[in-house]
N, C-alpha and C positions, 0 to 999 in steps of 0.2 A: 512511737509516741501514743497512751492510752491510759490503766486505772490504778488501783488502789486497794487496801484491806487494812483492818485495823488487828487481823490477827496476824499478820503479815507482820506489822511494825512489835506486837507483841513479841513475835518471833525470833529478828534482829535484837531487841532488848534480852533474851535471856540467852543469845548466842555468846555475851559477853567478849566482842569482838569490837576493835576499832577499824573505821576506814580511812584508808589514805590512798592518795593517788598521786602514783609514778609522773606523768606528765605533766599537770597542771597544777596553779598556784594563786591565790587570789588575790595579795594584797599587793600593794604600791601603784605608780605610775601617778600621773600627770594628767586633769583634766582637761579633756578639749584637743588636746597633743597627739593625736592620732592620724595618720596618712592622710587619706582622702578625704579629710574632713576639717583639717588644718586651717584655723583661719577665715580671714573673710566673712562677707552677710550670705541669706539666699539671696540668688540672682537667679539670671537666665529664664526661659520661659519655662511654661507649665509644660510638668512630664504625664504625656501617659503610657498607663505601665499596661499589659496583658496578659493574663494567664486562665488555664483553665481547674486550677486548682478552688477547691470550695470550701468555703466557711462553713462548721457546725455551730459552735460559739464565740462570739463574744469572751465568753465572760472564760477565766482561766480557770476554772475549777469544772468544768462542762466540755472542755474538748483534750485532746491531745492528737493532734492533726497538721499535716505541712502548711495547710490553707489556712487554717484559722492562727496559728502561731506566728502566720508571716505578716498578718496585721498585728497582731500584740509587738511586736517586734517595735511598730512604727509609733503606737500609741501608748504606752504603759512604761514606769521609770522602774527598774531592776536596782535591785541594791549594791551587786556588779553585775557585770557584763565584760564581753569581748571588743575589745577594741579593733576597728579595721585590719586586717593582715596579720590576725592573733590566733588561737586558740584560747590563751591565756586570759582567765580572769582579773577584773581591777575594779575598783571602786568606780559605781555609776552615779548614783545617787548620792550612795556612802561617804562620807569624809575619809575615814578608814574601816579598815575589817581586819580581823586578830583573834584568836585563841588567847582568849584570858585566865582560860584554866583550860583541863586535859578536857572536860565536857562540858563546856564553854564559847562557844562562838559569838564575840560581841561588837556589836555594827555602830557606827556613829554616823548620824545621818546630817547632810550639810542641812547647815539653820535656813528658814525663812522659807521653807519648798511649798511650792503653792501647786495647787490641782486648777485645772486650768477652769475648774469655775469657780475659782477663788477662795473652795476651802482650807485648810493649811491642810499640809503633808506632814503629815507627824509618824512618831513612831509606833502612837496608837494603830496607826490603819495599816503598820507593818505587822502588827503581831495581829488583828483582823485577819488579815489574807493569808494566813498562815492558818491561823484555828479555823476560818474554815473552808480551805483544802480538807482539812481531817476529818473534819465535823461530815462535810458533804460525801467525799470520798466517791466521786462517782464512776460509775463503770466504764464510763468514757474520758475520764480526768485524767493530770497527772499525779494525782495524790501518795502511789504508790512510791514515787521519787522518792518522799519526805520520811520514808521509812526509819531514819535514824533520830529523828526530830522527836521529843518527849516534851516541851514546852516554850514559849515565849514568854521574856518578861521585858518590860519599860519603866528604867526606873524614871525616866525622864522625859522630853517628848525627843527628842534628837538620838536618845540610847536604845539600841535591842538584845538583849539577850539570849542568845539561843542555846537551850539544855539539852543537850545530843546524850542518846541513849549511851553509847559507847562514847573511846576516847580519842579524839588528834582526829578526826573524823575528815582528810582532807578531800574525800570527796564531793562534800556538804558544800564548798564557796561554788564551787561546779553546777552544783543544784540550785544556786541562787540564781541564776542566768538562763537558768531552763525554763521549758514550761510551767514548773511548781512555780516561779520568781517573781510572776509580773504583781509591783503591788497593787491593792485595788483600793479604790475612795469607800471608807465604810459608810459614806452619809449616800452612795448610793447604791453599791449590792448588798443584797442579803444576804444576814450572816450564816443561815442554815438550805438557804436553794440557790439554784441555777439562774441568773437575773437575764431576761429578758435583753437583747441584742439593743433595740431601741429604748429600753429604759439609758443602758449604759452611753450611748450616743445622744440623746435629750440629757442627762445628767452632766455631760462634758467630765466625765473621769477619768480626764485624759493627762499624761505627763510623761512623755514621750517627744522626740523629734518630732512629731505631727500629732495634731488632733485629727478630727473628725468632722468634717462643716456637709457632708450628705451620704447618708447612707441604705443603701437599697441591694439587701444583702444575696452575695453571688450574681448580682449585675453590674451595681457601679457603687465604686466610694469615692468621696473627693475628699482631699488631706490638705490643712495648711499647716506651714512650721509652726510650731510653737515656741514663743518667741521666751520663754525664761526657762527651758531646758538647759542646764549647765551638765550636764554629765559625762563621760567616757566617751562617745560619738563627738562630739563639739554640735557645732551649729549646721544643723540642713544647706544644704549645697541648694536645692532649688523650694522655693516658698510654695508652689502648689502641685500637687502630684493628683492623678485621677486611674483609678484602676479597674479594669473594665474585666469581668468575668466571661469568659465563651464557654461553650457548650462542647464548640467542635474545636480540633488543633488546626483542623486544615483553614475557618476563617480566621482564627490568632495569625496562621505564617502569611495566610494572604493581606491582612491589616497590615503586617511588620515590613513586607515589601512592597508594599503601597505608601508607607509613610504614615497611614494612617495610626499609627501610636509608633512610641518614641522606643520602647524594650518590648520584647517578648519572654516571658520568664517565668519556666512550668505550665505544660509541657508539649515540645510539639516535636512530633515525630522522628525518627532519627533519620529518615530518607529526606523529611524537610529539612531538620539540620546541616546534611550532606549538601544538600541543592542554596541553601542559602549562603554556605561558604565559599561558592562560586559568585556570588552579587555582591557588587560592588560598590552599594547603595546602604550596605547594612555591615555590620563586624559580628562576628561571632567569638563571643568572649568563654572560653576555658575555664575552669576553677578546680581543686582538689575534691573528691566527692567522699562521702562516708555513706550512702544511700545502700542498701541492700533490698535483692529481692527473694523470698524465699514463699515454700509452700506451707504452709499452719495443717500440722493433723490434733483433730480431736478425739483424745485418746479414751473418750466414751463412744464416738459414733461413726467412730473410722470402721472398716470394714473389721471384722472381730474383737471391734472395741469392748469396754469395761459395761456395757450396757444394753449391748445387743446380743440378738439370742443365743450366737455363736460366738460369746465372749471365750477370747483365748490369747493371752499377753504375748505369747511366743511368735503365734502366726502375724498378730498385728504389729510388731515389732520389723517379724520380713516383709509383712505387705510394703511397709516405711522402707525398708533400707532396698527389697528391690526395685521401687519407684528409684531409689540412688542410683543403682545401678545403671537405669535405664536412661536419665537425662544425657542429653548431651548441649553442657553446658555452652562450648562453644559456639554451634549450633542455632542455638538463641541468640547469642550477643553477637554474632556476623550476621547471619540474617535478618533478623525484627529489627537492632539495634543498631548495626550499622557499626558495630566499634564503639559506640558513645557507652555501652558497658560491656563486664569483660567478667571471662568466669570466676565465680570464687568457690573455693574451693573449705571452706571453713565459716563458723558463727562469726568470728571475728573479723572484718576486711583486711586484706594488704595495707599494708603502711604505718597501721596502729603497733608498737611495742607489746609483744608478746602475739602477734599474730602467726599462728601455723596454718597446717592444711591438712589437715587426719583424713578429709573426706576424699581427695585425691587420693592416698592411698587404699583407704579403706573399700571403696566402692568401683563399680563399672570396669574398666581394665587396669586400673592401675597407675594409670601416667593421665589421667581427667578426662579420657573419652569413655562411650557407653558401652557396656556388654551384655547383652543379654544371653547369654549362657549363661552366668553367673548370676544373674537373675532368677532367671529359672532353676535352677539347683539349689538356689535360697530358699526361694517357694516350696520346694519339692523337701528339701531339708524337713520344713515346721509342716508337713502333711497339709498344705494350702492346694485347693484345689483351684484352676485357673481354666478360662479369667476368672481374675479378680475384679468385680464392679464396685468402680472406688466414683463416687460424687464430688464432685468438684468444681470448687466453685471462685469466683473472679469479681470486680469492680471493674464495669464498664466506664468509668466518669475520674475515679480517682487518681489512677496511676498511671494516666497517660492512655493518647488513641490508638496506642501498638498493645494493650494488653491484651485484644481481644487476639492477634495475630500470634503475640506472645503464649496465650495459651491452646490455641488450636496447636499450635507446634508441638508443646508439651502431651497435648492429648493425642496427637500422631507419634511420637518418640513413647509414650505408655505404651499404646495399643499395636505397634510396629510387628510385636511377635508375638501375638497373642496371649499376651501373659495380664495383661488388663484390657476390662471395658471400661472405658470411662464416660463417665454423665456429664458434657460441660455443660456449665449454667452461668449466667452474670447477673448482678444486682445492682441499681445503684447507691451508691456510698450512701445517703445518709439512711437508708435500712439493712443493708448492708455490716453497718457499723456497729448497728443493735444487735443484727439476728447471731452474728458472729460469736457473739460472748452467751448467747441461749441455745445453743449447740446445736444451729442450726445447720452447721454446712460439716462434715466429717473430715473435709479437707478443703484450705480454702488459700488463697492469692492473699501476703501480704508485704507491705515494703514500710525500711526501718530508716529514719530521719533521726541521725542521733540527738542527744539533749548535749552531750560534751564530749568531746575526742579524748576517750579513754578507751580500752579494751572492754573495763566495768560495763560502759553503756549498753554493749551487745551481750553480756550474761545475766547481771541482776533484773533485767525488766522481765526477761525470757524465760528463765530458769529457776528462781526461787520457787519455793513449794505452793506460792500464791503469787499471780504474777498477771501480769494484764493481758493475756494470752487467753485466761480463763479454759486454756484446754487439759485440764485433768494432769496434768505432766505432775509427776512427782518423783523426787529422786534424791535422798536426804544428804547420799554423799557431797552430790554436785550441790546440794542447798548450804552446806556447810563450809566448803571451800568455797563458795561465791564467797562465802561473809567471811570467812578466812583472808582471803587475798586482798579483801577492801582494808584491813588492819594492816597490812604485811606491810612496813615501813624500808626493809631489806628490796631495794628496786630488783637484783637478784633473783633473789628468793620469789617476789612475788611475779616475775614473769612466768617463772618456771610453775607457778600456782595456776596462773591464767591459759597457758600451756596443758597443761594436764587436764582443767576445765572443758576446752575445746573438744580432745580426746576422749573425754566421757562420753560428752552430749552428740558427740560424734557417731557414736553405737546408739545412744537410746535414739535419737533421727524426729525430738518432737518437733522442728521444725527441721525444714530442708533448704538450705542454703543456695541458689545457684548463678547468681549476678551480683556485681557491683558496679556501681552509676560513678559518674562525673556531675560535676555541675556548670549548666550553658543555660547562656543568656544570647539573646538575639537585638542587638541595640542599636538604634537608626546611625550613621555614618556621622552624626555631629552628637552624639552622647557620649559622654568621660563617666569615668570614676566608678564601671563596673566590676572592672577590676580590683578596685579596693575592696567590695564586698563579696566575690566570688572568693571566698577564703574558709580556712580550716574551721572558724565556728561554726559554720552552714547556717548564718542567717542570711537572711538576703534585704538591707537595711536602703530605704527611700533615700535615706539624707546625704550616702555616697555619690547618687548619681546627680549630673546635670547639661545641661546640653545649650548647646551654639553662646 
């Protein structure tokens, strides 16, 4: 989840290409009619929730992050969305949504929609929050999503037009339910900046299963339902929720087995994981994961990168691929993780259609453990002299309290046979977030939260020739078949595109692939309905849950 370019979207416009997607489909269903959500007022008491994920923004044009998208979630109306125990997009807001022409997307928004400070919700403030994603396009947004998107029209206040550069684009309802989607009150963000957390919170620009009644940001919010939400969700299961920020995982698990808050969710350690599913006091709820963890090389500052003095494509290429060699995937995910992730072996995770595993064969011995002879003879290959002193760098705050564990391993499994030195260093996320994109770190810790269970998800953000990576990666083949496969309307055909994708990026190694996550929630012994939201869209939605 991250940024944007408008030569980027230029790009996609004269590739002359359509997207479509194999999996997912936007229109139909039945408002309100969804699982855990069916029916009924809020009731039960006040939940609180715990996590130590952290907000950057408010506002949807200024973050692309798990922590800040997990309150847009609760507070902002999407024009569709996921309904409980879906993947599948439906109309949220929308009355319907339809392909009126081949580059055409046209939305009809139910009548009467009020912003919960009484402005109307029109389709004005739809095509607002749309012009400016683009407009702002920041280094930290989603903007780059909207890549297919050429303009918005209204010819009415309930109608939106969307003019997609290319045609049948059915990627695009997909992208209405992501981070590009939440829409925003124009009477209170600004059309060309970043607006202010408590501007948006004093404004009540809220229209969402929950507003906002205290906000005290990465400490505590407190949420109440909003009571003329009609969309995809149905009605909030419990009227007040309070979400409390920690610093540390280990006070989150100690609160959750004390009673002292109602869920635990993001992230507490996989040994606490382990130890709470032996208490009897609390349930530990499962979910399908799409999360990925891999290593980000910047192909300017990596060790004989495009900019240092020893610039040399070839060496830098084996630096990359024999760091491949050398992880041992398993390794990580028994030890740090406990099993709550599991090695992957490819850009794309298990489970999604069209996913392979090139990196398995390609690298380390063969069958996904590590080699370092074949390391070393890679090195040795491109006249790399060794060690290699590679900088690398991590988020102590963001990705959980076992990162730091997660990468001493990693820097033990480099440094094993002397074929790297490695510099660990950690930062916290919100500079961190910055320096990443101003080629700060040569090699650095990141993990992937899809925007929609597609294959696409994991190559277009990654791999286009401008891409929120901002690491230098450029590769015209794999930029051409990204936007190839997004048209490929043949399901066929287009696996075997996303297939071959894999296989590239495979050898070029701009990122390194080496876990896949689950999704766990930790919920007091009288809380329901996590399971409704532990599901294939990877939101994690308040108005599921409720308790006693």
């Amino acid at each position: 989840m991250i940024s944007g370019s408008s030569s980027r979207r230029r790009m996609v416009a004269t590739a002359g290409v359509a997207v479509t997607a194999l999996l997912l489909s936007a229109c139909g269903g039945d408002d309100g009619d969804n699982g855990g959500s069916e029916g009924g007022s809020s009731s039960g008491g006040a939940l609180t929730i715990g996590t130590t994920d952290k907000i950057t923004f408010l506002d949807p044009a200024g973050s692309y992050d798990n922590g800040s998208f997990a309150v847009m979630n609760q507070i902002y109306p999407f024009l569709l969305n996921t309904p409980y125990g879906s993947p599948d997009v439906e109309p949220d807001i929308a009355e319907s949504a339809e392909f009126t022409s081949p580059t055409q997307y046209t939305v009809t928004l139910k009548p009467g929609l009020k912003w919960a400070n009484g402005n109307d919700l029109t389709s004005s403030d739809v095509k607002f929050t749309f012009d400016r994603q683009l407009a702002i396009a920041d280094e930290n947004g989603p903007s780059s999503l909207l890549y297919n998107l050429d303009s918005v029209e209204t010819p009415d206040d309930t109608t939106v037009v969307f003019n997609l550069k290319t045609e049948n684009d059915q990627v695009f309802p997909q992208i209405l339910s992501s981070p590009a989607g939440p829409i925003v009150d124009e009477d209170v963000f600004s059309a060309d900046a970043i607006t202010p957390d408590q501007e948006i919170v004093d404004g009540e620009a809220f229209h969402g299963q929950y507003v906002i009644t205290n906000y005290d940001q990465n400490n505590l919010i407190s949420y109440e339902a909003y009571p003329d939400y009609e969309g995809v969700l149905g009605e909030a299961k419990t009227e007040q929720v309070n979400v409390k920020y920690y610093a540390e995982a280990s006070n989150l698990k100690l609160d959750i087995q004390q009673g002292n808050i109602d869920v635990a969710w993001r992230s507490l350690t996989a040994t606490d994981i382990e130890d709470l599913r032996g208490n009897d006091e609390v349930k530990v709820v499962d979910g399908p994961g799409g999360e990925i963890r891999y290593i980000t090389f910047n192909f300017n500052t990596q060790p004989f990168g495009a900019t240092t003095p020893e610039a040399d494509p070839l060496k830098a290429a084996a630096v990359r691929q024999a760091a491949a060699d050398l992880i041992d995937r398993e390794e990580i995910a028994e030890q740090v993780y406990k099993g709550t992730y599991t090695p992957l072996y490819s850009h794309v995770p298990e489970g999604l259609t069209g996913a392979v595993e090139p990196l398995l064969e390609k690298y380390g011995d063969g069958e996904g453990g590590p080699d370092a002879t074949a390391a070393k003879a890679r090195l040795e290959a491109a006249g790399v002299t060794t060690p290699v002193e590679l900088n690398l760098q991590y988020s102590n705050d963001h990705y959980g309290p076992s990162s730091a564990d997660e990468y001493a391993l990693i820097k033990d499994q480099l440094e094993a046979d002397g074929l790297f030195t490695v510099n660990l260093q950690t930062t916290e996320w919100t500079q961190y977030s910055e320096q990443r994109t101003a080629d700060a770190y040569p090699a650095y810790q990141l993990g992937w939260f899809p925007d929609y269970s597609d294959a696409d998800n994991y190559l277009t953000p990654f791999f286009l020739l401008e891409n929120f990576l901002s690491n230098h990666y450029e590769n015209q083949q794999v930029n051409d078949m990204i936007l190839a496969q997004a048209s490929t309307a043949d399901a066929t055909e287009r696996q075997g595109m996303i297939e071959q994708i894999q296989d590239l990026v495979a050898d070029d190694l701009s990122t390194l692939p080496y876990l896949q996550g689950a999704q766990v929630a930790v919920v007091g012994s009288d809380v329901e309905g996590a399971e409704d939201t532990l599901d294939a869209s990877f939101k994690f939605r308040y108005g599921a849950l409720s308790k006693g």
